[in-house]
TIDRENMAR-366641 format. One line per 5 residues: number of its first residue (from 1); their letters; for each residue y, x, z of C-alpha. Coordinates in nm, 4 decimals, padded with zeros to 6 digits. Each point is the difference from the previous one (the first is absolute). Layout:
residues N
NUM> A> Y:X:Z  ...
This chain:
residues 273
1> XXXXX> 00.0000:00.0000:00.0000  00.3733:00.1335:-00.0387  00.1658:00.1768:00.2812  00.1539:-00.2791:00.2596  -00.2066:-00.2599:-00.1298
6> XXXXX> -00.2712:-00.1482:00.2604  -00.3940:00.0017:-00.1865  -00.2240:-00.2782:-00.0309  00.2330:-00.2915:00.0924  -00.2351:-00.2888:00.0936
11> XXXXX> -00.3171:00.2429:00.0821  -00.1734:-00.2000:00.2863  00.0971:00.1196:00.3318  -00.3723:00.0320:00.1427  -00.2474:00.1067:-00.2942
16> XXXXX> -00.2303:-00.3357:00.0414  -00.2815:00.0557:00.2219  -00.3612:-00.1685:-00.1078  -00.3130:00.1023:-00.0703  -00.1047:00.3879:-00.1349
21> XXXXX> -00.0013:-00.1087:-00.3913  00.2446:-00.2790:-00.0140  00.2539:00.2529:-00.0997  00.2691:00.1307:00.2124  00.3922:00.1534:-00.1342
26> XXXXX> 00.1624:00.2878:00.2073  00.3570:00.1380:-00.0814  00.1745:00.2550:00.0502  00.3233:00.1641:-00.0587  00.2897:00.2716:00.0896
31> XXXXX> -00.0131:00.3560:00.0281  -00.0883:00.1928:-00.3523  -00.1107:00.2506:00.1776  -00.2342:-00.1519:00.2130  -00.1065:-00.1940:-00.3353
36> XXXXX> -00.2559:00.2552:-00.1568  -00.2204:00.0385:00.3338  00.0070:-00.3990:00.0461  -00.1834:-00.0658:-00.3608  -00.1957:00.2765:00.0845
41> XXXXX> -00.1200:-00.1855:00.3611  00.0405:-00.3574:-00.2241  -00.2594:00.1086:-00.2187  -00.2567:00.1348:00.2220  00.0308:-00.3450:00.2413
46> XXXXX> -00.0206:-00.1721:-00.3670  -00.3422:00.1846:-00.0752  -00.1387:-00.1006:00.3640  00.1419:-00.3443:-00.0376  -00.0061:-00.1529:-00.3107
51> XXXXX> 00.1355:-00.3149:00.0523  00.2955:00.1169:00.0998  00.3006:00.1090:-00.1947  00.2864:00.2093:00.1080  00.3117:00.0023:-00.1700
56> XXXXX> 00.2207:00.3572:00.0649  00.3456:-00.0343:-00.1304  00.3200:00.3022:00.0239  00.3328:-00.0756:00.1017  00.1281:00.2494:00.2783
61> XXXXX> -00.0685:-00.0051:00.3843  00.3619:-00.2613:00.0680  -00.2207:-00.2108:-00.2601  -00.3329:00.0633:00.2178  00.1308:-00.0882:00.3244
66> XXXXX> 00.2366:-00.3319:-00.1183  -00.3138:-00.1414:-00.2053  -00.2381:00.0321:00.3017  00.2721:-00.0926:00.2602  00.0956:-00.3452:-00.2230
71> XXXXX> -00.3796:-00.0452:-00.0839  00.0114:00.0216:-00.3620  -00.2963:00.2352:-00.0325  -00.2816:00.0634:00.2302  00.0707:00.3910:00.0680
76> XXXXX> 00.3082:00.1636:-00.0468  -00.0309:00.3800:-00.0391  00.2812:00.2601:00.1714  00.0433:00.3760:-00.0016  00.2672:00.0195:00.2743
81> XXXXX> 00.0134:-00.1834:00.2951  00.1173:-00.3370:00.0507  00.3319:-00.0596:00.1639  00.0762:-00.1286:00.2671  00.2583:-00.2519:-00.1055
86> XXXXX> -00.3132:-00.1133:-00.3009  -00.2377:-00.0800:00.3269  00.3051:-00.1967:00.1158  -00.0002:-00.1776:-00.2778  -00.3820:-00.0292:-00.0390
91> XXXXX> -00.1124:-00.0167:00.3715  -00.3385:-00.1084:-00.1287  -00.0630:00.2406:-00.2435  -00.2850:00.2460:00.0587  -00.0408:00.3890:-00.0034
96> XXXXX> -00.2931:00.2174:-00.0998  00.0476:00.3928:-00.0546  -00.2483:00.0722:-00.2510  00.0584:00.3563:-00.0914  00.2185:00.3017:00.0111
101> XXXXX> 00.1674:00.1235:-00.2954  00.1214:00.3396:-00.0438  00.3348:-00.0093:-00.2365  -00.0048:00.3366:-00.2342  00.2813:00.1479:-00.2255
106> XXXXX> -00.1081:-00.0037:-00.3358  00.0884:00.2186:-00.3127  -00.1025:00.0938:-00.3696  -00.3157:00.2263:00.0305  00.1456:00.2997:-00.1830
111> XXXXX> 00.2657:-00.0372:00.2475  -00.0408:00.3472:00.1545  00.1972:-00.0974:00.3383  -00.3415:-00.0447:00.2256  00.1910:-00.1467:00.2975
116> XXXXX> 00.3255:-00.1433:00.1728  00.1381:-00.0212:00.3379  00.0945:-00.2801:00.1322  00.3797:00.0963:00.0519  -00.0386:00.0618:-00.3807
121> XXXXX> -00.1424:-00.3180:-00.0647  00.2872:-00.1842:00.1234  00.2848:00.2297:-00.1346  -00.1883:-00.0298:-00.3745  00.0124:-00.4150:00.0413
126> XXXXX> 00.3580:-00.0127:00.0968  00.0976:00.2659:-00.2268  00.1214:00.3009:00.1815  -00.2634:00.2253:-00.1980  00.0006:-00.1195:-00.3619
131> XXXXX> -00.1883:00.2742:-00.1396  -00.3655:00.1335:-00.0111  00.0999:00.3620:00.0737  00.1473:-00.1168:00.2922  -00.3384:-00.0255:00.1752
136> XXXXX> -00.1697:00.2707:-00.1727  -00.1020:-00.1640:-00.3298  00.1550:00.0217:-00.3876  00.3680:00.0049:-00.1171  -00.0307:-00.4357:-00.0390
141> XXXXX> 00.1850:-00.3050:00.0978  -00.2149:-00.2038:00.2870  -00.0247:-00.3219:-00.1359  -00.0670:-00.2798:00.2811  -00.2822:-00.2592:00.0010
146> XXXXX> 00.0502:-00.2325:00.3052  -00.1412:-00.4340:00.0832  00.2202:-00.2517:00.0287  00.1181:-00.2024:00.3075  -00.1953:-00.1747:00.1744
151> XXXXX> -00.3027:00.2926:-00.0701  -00.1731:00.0956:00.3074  -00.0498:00.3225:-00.1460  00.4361:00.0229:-00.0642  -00.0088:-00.1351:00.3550
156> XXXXX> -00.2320:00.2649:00.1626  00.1615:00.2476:-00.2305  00.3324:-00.0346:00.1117  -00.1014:00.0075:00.3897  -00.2134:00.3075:-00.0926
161> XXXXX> 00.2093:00.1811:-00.1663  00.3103:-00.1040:-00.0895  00.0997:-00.0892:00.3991  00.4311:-00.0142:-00.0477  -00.0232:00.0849:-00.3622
166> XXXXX> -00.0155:-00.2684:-00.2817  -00.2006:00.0431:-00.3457  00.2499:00.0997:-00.2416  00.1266:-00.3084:-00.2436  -00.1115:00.1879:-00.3349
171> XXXXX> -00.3780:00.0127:00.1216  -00.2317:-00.1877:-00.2433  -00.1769:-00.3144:00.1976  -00.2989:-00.1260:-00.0765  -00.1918:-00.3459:00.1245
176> XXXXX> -00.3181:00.1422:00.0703  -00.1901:00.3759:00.1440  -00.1823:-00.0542:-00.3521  00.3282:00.0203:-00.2071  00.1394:00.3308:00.2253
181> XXXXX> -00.3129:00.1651:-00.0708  00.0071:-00.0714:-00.3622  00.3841:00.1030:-00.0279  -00.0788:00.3152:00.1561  -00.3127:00.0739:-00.2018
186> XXXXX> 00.1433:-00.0797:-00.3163  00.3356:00.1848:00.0518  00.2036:-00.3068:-00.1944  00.1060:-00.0262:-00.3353  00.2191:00.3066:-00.1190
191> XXXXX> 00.0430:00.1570:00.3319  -00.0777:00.3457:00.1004  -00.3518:00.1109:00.0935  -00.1110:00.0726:00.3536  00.3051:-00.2080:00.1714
196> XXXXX> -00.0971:-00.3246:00.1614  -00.0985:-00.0598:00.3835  -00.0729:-00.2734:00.1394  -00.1892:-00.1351:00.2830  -00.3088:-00.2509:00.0698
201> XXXXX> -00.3407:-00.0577:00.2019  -00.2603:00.2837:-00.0185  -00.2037:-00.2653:-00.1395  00.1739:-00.0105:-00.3204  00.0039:00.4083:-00.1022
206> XXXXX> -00.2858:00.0583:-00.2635  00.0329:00.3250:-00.2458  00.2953:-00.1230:-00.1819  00.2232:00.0581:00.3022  -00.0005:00.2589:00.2643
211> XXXXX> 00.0254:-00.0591:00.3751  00.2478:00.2913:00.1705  -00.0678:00.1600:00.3567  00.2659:-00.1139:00.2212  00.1501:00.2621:00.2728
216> XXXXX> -00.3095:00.1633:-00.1016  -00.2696:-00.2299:00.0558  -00.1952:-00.2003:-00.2564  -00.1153:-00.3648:00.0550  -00.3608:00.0284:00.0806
221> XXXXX> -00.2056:-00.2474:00.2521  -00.0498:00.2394:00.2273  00.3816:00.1345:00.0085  00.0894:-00.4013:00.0254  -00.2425:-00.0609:00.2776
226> XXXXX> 00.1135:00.3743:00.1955  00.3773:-00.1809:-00.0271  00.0787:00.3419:-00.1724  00.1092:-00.1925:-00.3264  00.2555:-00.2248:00.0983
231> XXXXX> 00.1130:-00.2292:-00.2812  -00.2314:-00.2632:00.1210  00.0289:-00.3991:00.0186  -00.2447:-00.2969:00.0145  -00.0400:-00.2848:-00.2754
236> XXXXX> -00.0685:-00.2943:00.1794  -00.1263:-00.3580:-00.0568  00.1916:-00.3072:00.1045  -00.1700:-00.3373:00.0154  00.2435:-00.3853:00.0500
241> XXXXX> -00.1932:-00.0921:00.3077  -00.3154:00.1721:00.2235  -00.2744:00.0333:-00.3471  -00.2529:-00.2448:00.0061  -00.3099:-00.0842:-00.2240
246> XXXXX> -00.0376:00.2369:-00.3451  00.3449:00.2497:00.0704  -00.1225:00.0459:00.3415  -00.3161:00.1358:-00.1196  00.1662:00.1997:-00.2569
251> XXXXX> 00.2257:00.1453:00.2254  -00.2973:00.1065:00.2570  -00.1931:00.1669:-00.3545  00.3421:00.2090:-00.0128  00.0129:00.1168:00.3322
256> XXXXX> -00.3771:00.0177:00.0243  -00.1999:00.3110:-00.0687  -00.0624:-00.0512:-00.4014  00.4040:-00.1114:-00.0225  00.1065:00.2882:00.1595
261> XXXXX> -00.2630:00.1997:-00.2124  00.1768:-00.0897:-00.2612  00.3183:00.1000:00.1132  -00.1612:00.3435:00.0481  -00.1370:00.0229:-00.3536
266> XXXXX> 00.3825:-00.0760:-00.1417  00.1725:00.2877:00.2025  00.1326:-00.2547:00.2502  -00.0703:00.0575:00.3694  -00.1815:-00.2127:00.2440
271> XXX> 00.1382:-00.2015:00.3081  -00.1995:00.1901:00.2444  -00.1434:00.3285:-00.1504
């Protein structure tokens, strides 16, 4: 659905109970981030239950959390936290932490720069350094990648990074991790090799991107679990009302041993190691 614009209007607010083959709906929508790992869960609960069908929709996290607070999907899906004022405004709305993400810097592979600080990060996003040689890599203009508003990944971004600074008003947005990734893999039309950053999930870097070290340290399980890599955040599913019938059972395969195996198996990181 476009940006701002609440998914599956009219979806029933409880996916209707009844007998195993009689046929069950489950939606869900929000965070793009969280998106890829919840078709990957959707599909395995699918395979085990046939009869029912799960429905896993983008949208952004602010879409997530206002679908599932007003009840027009079953699940809304969140990588930042919801806010205190949103619980206040959805006092019934449910909570589960599914996962922890670890957010990664990404580049062009022939990039040579191999890692960023930080203090770097932030000064490249608001524009202080400008340049590639500035941080050790080639003579080339740093060209921007960053989500829109009301991204969880902008949101954690900003808090991570970015603290007092802002992200500078030239950077290049995009609506989904899926589109940064692509930007920075395929350099844009015309521009200069090697320039793009950007930033997304570790879930989304495959070859065509590369993942940089940041103040030294890469985003491995083991660094996430030690607390040594510290760009970490949870994605989180929201549900209208305490789950009941079909979603309740979905959400107990998630945060049951082959769910979280799952999460494992997509470079995600479990609840409880």
């Amino acid at each position: 659905p476009a940006h701002g614009q609440t998914p599956a209007q009219g979806a029933t607010q409880a996916a209707a109970p009844g007998p195993a083959g009689s046929g069950s709906t489950i939606t869900l929508a929000g965070s793009t981030s969280v998106q890829p790992l919840a078709e990957k869960l959707a599909a395995a609960f699918m395979k085990a239950n046939p009869h029912v069908r799960i429905d896993v929709q983008g949208g952004g996290s602010s879409v997530g959390v206002r679908a599932a607070g007003e009840g027009t999907v079953n699940i809304g899906n969140s990588s930042r936290e919801v806010r205190p004022e949103e619980l206040e405004m959805y006092p019934k709305m449910k909570v589960f932490k599914i996962c922890l993400d670890a957010i990664a810097v990404i580049v062009h592979p022939d990039n040579p720069v191999t890692g960023l600080t930080t203090a770097q990060v932030a000064d490249i996003y608001s524009g202080a350094i400008t340049n590639w040689k500035q941080v050790g890599g080639e003579d080339k203009e740093i060209l921007v990648v960053a989500r829109e508003e009301g991204s969880g990944t902008r949101d954690f971004f900003q808090e991570h990074f970015l603290v007092q600074k802002q992200i500078m008003p030239t950077a290049i947005l995009q609506a989904s991790s899926g589109a940064v990734r692509q930007t920075v893999a395929e350099q844009g039309v015309g521009a200069p090799r090697k320039s793009f950053i950007g930033f997304v999930s570790v879930g989304y870097i495959d070859d065509s991107v590369k993942g940089l070290m940041l103040d030294g340290v890469e985003p491995t399980a083991e660094n996430v679990y030690a607390g040594t890599y510290q760009a970490v955040r949870a994605f989180y599913m929201l549900t209208p009302d305490e789950p009941q019938g079909v979603v309740k059972e979905f959400l107990d395969f998630v945060l049951g041993p082959e769910g979280q195996q799952i999460v494992d198996a997509n470079r995600y990181y479990r609840v409880n190691p």
